[in-house]
C-alpha positions as CSV (number, residue, x, y, z in Angstrom):
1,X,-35.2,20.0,-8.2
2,X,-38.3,19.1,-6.3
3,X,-38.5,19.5,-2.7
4,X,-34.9,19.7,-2.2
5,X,-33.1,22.6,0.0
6,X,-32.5,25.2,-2.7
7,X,-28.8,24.5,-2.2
8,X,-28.7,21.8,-4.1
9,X,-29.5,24.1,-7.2
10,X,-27.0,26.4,-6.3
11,X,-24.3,23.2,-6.6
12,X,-25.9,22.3,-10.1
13,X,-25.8,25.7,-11.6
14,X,-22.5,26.3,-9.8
15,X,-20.8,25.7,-13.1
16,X,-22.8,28.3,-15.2
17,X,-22.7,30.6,-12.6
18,X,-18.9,30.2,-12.2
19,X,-18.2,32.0,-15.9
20,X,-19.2,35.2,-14.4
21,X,-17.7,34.6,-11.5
22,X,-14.1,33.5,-13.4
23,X,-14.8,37.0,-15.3
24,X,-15.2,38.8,-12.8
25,X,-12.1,37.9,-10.7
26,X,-10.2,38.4,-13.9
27,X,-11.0,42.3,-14.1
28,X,-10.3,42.4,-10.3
29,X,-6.4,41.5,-11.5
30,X,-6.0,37.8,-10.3
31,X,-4.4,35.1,-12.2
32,X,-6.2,32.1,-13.6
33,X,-4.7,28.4,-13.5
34,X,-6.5,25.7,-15.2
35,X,-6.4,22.5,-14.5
36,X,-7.8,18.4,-15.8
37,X,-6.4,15.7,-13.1
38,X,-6.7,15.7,-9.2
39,X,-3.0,14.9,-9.2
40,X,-2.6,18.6,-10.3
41,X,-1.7,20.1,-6.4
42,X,-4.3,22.7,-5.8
43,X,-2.7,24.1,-3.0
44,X,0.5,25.5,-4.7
45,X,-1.9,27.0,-7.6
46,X,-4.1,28.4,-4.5
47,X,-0.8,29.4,-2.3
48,X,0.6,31.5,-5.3
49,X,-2.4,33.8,-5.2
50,X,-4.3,32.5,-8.2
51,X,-7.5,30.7,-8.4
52,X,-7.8,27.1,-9.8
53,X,-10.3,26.1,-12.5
54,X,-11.3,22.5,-13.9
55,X,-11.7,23.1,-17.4
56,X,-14.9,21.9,-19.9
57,X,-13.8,18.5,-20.8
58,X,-17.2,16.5,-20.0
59,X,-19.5,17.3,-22.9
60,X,-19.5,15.7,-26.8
61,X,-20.7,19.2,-28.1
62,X,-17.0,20.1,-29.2
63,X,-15.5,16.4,-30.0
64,X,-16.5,17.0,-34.2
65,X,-14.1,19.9,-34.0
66,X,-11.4,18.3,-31.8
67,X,-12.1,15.0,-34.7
68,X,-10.6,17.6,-37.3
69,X,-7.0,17.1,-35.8
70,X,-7.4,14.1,-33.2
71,X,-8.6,10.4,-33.9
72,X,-11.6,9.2,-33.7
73,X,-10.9,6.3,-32.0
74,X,-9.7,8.3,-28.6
75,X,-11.1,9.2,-25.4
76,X,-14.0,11.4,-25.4
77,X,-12.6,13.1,-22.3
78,X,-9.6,14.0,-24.1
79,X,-11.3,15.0,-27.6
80,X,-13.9,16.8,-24.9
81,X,-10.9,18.8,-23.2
82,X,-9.6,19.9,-26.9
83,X,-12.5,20.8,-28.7
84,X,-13.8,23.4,-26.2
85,X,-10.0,25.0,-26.3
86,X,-9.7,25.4,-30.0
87,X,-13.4,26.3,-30.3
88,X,-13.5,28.9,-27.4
89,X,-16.8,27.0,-26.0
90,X,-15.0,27.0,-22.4
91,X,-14.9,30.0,-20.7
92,X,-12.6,28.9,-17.8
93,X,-10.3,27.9,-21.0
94,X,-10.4,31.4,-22.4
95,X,-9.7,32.7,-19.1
96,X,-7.0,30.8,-17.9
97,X,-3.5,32.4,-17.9
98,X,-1.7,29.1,-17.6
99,X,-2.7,25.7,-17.9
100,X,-1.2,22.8,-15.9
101,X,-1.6,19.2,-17.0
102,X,0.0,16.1,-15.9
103,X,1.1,12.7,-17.6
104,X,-1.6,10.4,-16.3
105,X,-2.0,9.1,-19.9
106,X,-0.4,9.4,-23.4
107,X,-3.4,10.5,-25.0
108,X,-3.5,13.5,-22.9
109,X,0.2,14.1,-23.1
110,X,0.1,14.4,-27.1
111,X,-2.9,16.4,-26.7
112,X,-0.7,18.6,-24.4
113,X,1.3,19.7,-27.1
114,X,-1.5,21.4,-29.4
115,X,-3.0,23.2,-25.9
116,X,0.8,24.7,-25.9
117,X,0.0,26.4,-29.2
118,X,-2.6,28.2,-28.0
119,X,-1.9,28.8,-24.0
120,X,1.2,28.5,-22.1
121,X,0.9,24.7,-20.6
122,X,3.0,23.3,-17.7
123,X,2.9,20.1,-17.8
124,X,3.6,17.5,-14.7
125,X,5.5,14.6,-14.9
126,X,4.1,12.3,-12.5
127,X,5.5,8.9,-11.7
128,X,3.2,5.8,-12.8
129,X,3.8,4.0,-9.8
130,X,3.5,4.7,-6.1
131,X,6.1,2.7,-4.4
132,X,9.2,3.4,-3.9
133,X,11.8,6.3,-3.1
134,X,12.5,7.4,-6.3
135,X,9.0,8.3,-7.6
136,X,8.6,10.0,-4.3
137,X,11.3,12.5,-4.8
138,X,10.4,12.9,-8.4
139,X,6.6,13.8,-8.3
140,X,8.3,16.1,-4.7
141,X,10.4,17.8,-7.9
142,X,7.7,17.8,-9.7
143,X,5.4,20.1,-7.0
144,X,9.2,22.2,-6.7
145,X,9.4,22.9,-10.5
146,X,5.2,23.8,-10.3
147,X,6.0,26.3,-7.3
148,X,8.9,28.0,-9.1
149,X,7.3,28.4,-12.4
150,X,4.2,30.4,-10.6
151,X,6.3,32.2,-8.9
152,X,8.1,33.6,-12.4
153,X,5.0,33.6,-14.1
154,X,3.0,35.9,-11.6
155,X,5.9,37.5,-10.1
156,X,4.8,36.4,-6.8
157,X,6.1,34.4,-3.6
158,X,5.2,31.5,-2.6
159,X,6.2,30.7,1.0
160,X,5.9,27.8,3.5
161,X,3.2,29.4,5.3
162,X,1.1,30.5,2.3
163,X,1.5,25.9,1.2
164,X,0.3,25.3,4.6
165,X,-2.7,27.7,5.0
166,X,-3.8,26.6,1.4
167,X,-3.4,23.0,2.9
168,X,-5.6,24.1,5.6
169,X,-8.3,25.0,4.0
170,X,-8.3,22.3,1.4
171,X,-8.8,20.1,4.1
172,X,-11.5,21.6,5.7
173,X,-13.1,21.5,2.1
174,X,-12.4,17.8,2.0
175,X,-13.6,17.0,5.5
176,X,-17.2,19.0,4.3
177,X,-17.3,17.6,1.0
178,X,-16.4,13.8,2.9
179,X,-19.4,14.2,5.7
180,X,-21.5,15.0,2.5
181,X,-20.5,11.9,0.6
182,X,-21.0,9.9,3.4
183,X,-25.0,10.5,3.8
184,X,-24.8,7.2,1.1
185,X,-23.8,5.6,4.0
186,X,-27.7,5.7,5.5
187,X,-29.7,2.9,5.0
188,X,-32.3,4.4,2.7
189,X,-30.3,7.7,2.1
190,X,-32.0,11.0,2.2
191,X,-30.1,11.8,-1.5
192,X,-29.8,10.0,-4.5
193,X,-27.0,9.4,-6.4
194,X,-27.4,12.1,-9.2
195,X,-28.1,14.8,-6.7
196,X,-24.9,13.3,-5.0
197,X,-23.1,13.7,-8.3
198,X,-24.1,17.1,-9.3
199,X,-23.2,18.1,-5.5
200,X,-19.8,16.8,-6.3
201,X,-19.2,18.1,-9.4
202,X,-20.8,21.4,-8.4
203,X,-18.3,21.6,-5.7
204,X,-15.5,22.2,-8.1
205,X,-16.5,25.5,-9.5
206,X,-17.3,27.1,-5.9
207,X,-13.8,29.3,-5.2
208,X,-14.5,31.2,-2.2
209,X,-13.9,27.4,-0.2
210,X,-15.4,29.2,3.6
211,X,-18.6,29.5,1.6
212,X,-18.6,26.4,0.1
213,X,-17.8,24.6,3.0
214,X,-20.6,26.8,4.6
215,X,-23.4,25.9,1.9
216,X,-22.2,21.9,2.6
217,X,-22.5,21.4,5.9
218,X,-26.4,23.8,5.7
219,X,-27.1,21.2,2.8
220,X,-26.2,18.1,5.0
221,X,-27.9,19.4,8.0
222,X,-31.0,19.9,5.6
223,X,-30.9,16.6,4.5
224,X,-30.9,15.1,7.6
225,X,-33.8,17.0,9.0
226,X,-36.2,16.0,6.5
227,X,-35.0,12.7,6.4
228,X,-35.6,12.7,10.5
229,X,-39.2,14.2,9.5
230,X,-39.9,10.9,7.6
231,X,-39.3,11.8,4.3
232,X,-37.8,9.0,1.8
233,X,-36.5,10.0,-1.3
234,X,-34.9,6.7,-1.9
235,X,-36.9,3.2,-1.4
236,X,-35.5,1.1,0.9
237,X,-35.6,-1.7,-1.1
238,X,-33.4,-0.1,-3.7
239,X,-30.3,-1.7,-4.8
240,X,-27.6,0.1,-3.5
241,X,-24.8,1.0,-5.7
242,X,-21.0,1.6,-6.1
243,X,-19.9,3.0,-9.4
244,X,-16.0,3.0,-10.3
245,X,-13.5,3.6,-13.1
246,X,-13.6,7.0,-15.0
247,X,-14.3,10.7,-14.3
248,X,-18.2,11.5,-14.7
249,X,-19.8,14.7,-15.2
250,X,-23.3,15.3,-17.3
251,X,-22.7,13.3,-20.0
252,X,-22.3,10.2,-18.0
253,X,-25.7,11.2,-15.8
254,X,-27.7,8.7,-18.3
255,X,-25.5,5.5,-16.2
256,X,-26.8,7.3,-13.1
257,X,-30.6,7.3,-14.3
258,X,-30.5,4.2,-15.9
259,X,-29.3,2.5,-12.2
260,X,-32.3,5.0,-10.3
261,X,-34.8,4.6,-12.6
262,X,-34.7,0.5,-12.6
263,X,-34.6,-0.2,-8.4
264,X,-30.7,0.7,-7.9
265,X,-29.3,4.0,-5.8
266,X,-26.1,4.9,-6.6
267,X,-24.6,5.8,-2.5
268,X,-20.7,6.1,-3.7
269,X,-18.8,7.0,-6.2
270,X,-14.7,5.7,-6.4
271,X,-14.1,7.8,-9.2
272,X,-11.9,10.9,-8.9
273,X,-15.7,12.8,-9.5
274,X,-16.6,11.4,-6.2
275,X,-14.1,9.7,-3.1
276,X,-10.8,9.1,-4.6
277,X,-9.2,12.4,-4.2
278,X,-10.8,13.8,-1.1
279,X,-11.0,10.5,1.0
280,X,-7.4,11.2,1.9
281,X,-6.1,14.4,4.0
282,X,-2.7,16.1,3.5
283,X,-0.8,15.8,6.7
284,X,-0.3,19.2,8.4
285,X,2.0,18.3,10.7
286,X,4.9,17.5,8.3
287,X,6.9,19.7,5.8
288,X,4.4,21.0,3.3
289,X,6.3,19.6,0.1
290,X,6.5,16.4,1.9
291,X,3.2,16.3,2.6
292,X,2.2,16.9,-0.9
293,X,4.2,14.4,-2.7
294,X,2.4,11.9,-0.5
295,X,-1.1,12.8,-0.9
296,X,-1.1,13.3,-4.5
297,X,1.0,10.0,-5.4
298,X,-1.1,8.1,-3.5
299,X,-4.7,9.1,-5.9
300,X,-5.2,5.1,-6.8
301,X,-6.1,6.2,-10.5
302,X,-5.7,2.9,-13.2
303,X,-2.4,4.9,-14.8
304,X,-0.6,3.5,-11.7
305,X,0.7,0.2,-11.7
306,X,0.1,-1.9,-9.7
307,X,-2.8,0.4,-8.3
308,X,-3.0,-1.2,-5.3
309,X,-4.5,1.9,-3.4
310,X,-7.6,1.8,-6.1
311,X,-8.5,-2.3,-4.9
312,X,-7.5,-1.3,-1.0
313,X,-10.1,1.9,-1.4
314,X,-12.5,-0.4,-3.4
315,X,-12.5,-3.2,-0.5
316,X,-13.1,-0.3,2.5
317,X,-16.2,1.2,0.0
318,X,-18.3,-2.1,-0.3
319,X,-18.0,-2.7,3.3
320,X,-18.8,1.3,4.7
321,X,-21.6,1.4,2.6
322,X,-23.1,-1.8,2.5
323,X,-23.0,-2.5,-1.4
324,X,-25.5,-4.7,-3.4
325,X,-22.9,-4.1,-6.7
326,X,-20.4,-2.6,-8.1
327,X,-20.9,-0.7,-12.0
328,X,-17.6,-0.1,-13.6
329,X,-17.8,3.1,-15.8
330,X,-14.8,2.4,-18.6
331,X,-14.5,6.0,-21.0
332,X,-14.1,4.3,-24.8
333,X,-10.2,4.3,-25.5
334,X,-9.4,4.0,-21.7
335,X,-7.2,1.9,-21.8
336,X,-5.5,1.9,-18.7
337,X,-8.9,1.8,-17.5
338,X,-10.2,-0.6,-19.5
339,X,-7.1,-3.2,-19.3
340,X,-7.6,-2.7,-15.0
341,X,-11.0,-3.8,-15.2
342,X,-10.7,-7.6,-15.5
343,X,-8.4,-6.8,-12.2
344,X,-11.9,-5.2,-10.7
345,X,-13.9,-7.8,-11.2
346,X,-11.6,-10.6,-10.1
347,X,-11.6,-8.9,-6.7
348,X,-14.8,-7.4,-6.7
349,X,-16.4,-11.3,-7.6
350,X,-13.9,-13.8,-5.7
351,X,-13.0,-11.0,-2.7
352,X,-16.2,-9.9,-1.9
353,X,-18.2,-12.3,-3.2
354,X,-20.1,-9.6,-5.3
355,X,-21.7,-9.3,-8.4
356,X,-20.0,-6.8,-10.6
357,X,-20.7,-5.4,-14.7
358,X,-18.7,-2.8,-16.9
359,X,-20.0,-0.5,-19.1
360,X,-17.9,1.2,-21.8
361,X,-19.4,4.4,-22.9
362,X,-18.8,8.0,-24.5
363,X,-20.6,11.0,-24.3
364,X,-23.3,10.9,-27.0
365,X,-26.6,9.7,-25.6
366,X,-26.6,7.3,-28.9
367,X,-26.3,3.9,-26.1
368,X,-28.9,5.3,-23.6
369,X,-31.5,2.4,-24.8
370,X,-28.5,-0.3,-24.7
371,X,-27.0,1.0,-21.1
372,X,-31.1,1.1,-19.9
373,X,-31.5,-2.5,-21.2
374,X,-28.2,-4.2,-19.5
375,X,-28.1,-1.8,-16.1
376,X,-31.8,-3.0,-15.6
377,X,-30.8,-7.1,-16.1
378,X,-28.1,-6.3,-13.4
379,X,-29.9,-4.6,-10.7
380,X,-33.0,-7.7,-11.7
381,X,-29.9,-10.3,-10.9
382,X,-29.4,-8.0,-7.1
């Protein structure tokens, strides 16, 4: 990218880069977990001595395969996921000794079943709501069951202290990856959103985490500087931009242009790409399991009901960064997604008195011209 700290390359290609990387760690003898959902606890995966990968899933190069056995009519994220597993497209599939999903929604949980033909899957049952004892303790049984069956699988121990210094670091990661985020905060900011969202999803294929938290905080304090120096990458007249609702990754980059390339910034994302998962800490000063159950239940993704932590995270957002709008990015055939969003824009309209618009979209690039077309009306309206 141009006149950027080279840095923010290294995030971008992180992905690419990662394959050899995966490989490589594979011949030096370690186990491979991979993974979908930031409900999946990455600290047991990383405590049992294996590394944790997010599998391809964000790309509509593989969905006319996955079409051959799944419906047409379901979520490209989904389709996505399957398509680079029965086509061998994803390397961090191929690599992956185990794969660990979760019941965030039935679509994934059927697909779930054809992954276990071709790679042993584990598969989470998590609770779909928050309150209350007894989803506590089952999602807690839930992280139990995950830590015994890595512990048969690799042969390996997984102590208390192993949970907690995998906590530790995951933390520090957040805390980086948080002081990062927050640079959207800055009235221009010195980033825009895409290189925001390429940061983030960069971030996920960067394993040795005292480096990546290393290369974050050199890539804030870069930022900064020129932005001290006078330079504006962002006007400050530009309309400044929450987006919510599904995971994003390069196909979904054309809702980011189409906002910066008609007066808009994008400074925040809600999503689980962006602050949902990291914008809470695991408590170190409790018992680790404990500790666990809570931060992970809590993710306000649209699967829980009521997601009450999703409008509570929403409210603090428009206020900390000073919001013109709020874009709600709907995956077609999420439904949970798509049923919350009259919820959204109830609060996001009477609550805060803000203008809010959804877009329901899929990975081809066949509804660039349409998104272009209402994204610009919307940030006209600002």
């Amino acid at each position: 990218m141009k006149d950027l700290p080279k840095i923010f390359d290294d995030f971008s290609e992180s992905r690419k880069k990662g394959f050899i990387t995966i490989k490589n760690l594979k011949d030096e003898g370690r186990k491979v977990v991979g993974t979908f959902c930031t409900y999946t606890p990455w600290e047991i995966i990383t405590a049992s001595g294996a590394v944790a990968v997010s599998l391809c899933a964000k790309s509509d190069e593989t969905i006319p395969d996955a079409e051959k056995h799944l419906p047409r009519n379901l979520c490209p994220l989904i389709k996505s996921s399957y398509g680079f597993a029965i086509t061998d497209k994803c390397p961090y599939f191929y690599f992956s000794d185990l794969i660990v999903g979760e019941t965030t929604c039935d679509g994934k949980k059927k697909m779930y079943e054809y992954l276990g033909e071709i790679k042993n899957v584990h598969v989470m049952q998590l609770p779909q709501t928050y309150k209350g004892e007894d989803s506590y303790r089952l999602w807690k049984n839930e992280i139990f069951k995950l830590k015994d069956m890595l512990e048969k699988e690799f042969n390996v121990e997984i102590t208390e202290e192993k949970i907690k210094d995998a906590i530790k670091i995951r933390n520090k990661e957040r805390l980086a990856l948080k002081e990062f985020y927050e640079l959207g905060k800055m009235c221009p900011p010195p980033i825009t959103g895409l290189e925001m969202l390429r940061v983030l999803n960069g971030a996920t294929f960067k394993w040795d985490k005292e480096v990546e938290i290393s290369e974050l905080n050199e890539l804030i304090k870069e930022s900064k500087a020129k932005y001290e120096d006078g330079e504006r990458k962002v006007s400050p007249k530009a309309k400044r931009i929450l987006i919510t609702g599904c995971p994003m990754g390069d196909a979904t980059e054309k809702i980011v242009n189409a906002i910066e390339e008609n007066g808009g910034v994008v400074v925040c994302y809600e999503n689980c790409t962006g602050v949902k998962e990291i914008s809470k800490l695991v408590n170190e000063d409790i018992d680790p399991f404990d500790a666990l159950a809570d931060k992970y239940l809590n993710i306000g993704c649209s699967c829980m009901t009521p997601n009450d932590n999703r409008i509570s995270l929403l409210s603090e957002l428009v206020e900390d960064y000073k919001v013109d709008g709020v874009i709600d990015v709907i995956l077609q055939a999420c439904h949970t997604y798509s049923v919350e969003s009259y919820n959204i824009k109830r609060f996001i309209n009477e609550n805060k008195n803000m203008p809010y618009m959804s877009i329901e979209t899929d990975y081809s690039q066949t509804d660039v011209g349409q998104i272009k077309t209402r994204i610009a009306a919307f940030i006209e309206m600002l």
